[in-house]
C-alpha positions in Angstrom: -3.8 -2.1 -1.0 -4.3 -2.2 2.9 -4.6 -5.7 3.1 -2.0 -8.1 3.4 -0.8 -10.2 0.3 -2.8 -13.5 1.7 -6.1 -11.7 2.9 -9.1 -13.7 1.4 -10.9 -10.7 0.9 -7.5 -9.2 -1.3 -7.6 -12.6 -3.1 -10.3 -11.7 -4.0 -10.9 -8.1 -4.9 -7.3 -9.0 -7.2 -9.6 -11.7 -8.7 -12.3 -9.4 -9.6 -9.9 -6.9 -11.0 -8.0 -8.7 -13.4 -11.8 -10.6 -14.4 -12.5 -7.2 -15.7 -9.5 -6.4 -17.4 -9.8 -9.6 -19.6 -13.6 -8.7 -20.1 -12.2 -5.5 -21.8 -10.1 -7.1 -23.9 -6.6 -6.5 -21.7 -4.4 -9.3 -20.8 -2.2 -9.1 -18.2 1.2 -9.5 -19.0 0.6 -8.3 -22.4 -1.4 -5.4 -22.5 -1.2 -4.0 -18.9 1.8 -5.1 -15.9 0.8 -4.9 -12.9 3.1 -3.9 -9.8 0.9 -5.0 -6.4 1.8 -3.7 -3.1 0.5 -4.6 0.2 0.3 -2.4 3.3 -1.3 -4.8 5.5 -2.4 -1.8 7.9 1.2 -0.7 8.5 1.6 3.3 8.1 5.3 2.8 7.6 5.1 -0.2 4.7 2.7 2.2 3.2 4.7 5.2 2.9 7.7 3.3 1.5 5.1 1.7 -0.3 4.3 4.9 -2.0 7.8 5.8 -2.5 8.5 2.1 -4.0 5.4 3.3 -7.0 6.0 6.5 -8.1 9.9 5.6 -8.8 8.5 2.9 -11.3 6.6 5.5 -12.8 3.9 3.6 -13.6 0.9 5.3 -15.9 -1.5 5.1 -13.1 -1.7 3.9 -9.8 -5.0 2.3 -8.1 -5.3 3.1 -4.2 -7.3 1.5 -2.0 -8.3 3.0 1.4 -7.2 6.3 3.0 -4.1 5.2 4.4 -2.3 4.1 1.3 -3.7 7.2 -0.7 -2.5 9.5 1.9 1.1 9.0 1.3 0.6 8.3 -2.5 -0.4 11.9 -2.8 2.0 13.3 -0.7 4.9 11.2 -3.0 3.7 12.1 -6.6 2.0 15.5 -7.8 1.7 13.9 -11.4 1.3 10.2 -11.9 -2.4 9.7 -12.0 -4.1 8.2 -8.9 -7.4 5.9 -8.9 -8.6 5.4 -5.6 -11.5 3.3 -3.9 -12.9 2.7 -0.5 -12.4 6.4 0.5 -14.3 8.0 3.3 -15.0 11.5 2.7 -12.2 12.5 0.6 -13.7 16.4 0.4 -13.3 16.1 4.1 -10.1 14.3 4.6 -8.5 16.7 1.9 -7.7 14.5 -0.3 -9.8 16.2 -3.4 -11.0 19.3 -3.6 -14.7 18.6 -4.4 -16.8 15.4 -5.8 -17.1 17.1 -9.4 -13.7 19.0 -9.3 -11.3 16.8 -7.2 -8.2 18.8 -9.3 -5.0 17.5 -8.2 -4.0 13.8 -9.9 -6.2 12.0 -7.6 -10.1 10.7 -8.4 -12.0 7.7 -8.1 -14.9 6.4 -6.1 -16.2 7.2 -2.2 -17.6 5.3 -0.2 -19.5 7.6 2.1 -19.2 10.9 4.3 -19.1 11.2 7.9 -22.4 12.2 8.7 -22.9 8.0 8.2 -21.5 7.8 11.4 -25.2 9.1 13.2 -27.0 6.7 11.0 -24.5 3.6 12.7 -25.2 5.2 16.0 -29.0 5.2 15.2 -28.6 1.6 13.7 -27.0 0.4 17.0 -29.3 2.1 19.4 -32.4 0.5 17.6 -30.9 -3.1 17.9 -29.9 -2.5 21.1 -32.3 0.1 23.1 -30.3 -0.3 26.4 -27.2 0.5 25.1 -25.0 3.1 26.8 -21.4 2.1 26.0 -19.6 1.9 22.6 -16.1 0.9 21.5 -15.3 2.9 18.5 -12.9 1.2 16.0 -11.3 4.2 13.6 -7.8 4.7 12.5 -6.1 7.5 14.5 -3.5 8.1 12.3 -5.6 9.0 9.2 -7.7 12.4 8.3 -10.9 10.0 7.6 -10.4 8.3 11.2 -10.6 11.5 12.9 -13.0 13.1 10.7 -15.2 9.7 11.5 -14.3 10.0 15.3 -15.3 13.6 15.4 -18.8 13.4 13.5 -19.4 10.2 15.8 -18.9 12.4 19.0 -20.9 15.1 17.9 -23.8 12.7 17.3 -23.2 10.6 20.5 -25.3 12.6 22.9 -28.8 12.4 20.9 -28.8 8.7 21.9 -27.6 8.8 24.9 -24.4 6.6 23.7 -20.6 7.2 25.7 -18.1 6.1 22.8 -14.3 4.5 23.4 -12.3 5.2 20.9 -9.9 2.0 19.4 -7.3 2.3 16.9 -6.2 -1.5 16.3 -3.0 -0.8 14.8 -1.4 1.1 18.2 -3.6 -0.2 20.7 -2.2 -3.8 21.6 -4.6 -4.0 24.4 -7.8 -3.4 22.6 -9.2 -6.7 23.6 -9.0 -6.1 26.9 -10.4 -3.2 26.5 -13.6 -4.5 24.8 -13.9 -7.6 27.6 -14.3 -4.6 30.3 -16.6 -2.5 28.2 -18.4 -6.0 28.2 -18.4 -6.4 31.9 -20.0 -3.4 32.2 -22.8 -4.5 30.6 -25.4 -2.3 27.6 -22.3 -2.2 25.5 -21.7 -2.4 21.8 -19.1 -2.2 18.7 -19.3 0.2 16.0 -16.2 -0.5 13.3 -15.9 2.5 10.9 -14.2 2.5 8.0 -10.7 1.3 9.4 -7.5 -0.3 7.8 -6.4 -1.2 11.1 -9.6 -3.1 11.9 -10.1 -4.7 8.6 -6.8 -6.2 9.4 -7.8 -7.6 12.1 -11.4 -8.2 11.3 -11.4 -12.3 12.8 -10.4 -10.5 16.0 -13.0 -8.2 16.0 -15.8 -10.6 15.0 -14.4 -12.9 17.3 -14.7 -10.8 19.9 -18.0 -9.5 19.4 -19.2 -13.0 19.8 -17.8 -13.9 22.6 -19.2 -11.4 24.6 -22.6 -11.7 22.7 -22.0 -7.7 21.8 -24.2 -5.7 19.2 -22.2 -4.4 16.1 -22.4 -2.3 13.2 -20.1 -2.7 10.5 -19.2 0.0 8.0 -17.8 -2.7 5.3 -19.6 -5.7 4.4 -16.9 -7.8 4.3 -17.0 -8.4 8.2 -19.9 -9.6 7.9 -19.1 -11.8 5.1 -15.2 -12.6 7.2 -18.2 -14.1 10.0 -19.7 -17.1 10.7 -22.4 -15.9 12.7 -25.6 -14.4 10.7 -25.7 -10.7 11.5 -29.1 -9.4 12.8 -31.2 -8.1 9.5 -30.5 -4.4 10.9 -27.2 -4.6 10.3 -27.6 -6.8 6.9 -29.6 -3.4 5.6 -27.5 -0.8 7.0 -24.9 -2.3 5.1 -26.6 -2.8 1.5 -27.6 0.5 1.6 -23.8 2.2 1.7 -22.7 1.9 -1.7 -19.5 3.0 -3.6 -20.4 6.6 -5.1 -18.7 7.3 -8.2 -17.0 10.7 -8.5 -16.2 9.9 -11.9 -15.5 7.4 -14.5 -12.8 7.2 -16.5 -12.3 5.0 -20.1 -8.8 6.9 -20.8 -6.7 9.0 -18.5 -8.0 11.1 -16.3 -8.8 15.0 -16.6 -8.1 15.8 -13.4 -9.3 19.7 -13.8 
């Protein structure tokens, strides 16, 4: 997972996971072990991560996020993958389409990057004056550009000049948002980020501190917050759901 061990929202998610395993009849411990491994948005941890797995040789691995599935895949041709909160995976090349994704790797998206104009749009309307925009997206990953690039191309149509952030290499990214701020008509947009999600209370903190629009692509910033978001932003985000590429009862048939 890309969260750390002791994130709330991991706590969580771990919660809900083994709920549902006992609701199908499987106890942990005596039906199904479980190996957990934590990335907390470290690209290195991830990789050995990976590595760590596939020597277990476990009977299926569940991925969660872009950066752990990245080097998943790149470690095991065979072992089946599940993964989750992936952006695009046709587009990152991670799968080769939604209803063939071939390969050992399926599971569940949660959007392409065409989403990217309807945060721009989202922003804009919550904010008319709006010129400036810091851009949270994870360099390092296939989805973060792929969300960066679609972002750009929609940009100009409102009349938006984005700043791109990675949180995970950018150790200055707050004082880059405080002279966006000083600038005045400026915003956040957070896309779907493993960097940022780390360091969400950051972000949100941020954000109010300099009274600054946002859009957030996950829920769970908003639930991380304190302050009610503006409705906008409560229905942008109950309408991007989890699309299922498929569902599996027994192992997967990955052709």
């Amino acid at each position: 997972m890309t969260l750390a061990a002791d994130d709330p929202e991991a706590r969580a998610r771990m919660a809900a996971f083994r709920q549902r395993l006992q609701e199908l009849g499987l106890s942990v411990g005596r039906d199904v072990q479980i190996e957990y491994r934590w990335g907390a948005g470290d690209a290195d941890l991830n990789r050995r991560n990976a590595t760590d797995l596939v020597g277990l040789a476990p009977a299926v691995i569940l991925a969660t996020g872009t950066p752990t599935l990245q080097p998943l895949l790149q470690a095991t041709h065979t072992v089946p993958i599940i993964f989750v909160q992936i952006t695009d995976p046709v587009g990152a090349g991670l799968v080769e389409s939604l209803l063939h994704p071939g390969g050992n790797a399926t599971g569940f998206t949660l959007a392409d990057y065409t989403i990217t104009g309807k945060w721009l749009e989202l922003l804009k309307e919550t904010a008319p004056n709006l010129k400036h925009v810091a851009f949270f997206r994870d360099s390092a990953t296939t989805a973060g550009s792929g969300q960066w690039g679609a972002s750009e191309a929609f940009a100009p149509s409102f009349g938006l000049e984005l700043r791109p952030i990675d949180a995970a290499v950018d150790a200055e990214f707050e004082r880059t948002i405080a002279k966006l701020a000083d600038g005045g008509n400026a915003g956040i947009i957070v896309s779907n980020s493993a960097s940022a999600i780390v360091r969400r209370d950051v972000i949100i903190a941020l954000a109010a501190r300099y009274r600054l629009p946002a859009i957030y692509a996950q829920r769970l910033f908003v639930r991380s917050s304190r302050i009610v978001a503006p409705q906008a932003m409560s229905r942008a985000s109950s309408r991007v759901k989890s699309q299922p590429i498929c569902r599996c009862r027994t192992r997967p048939n990955m052709s």
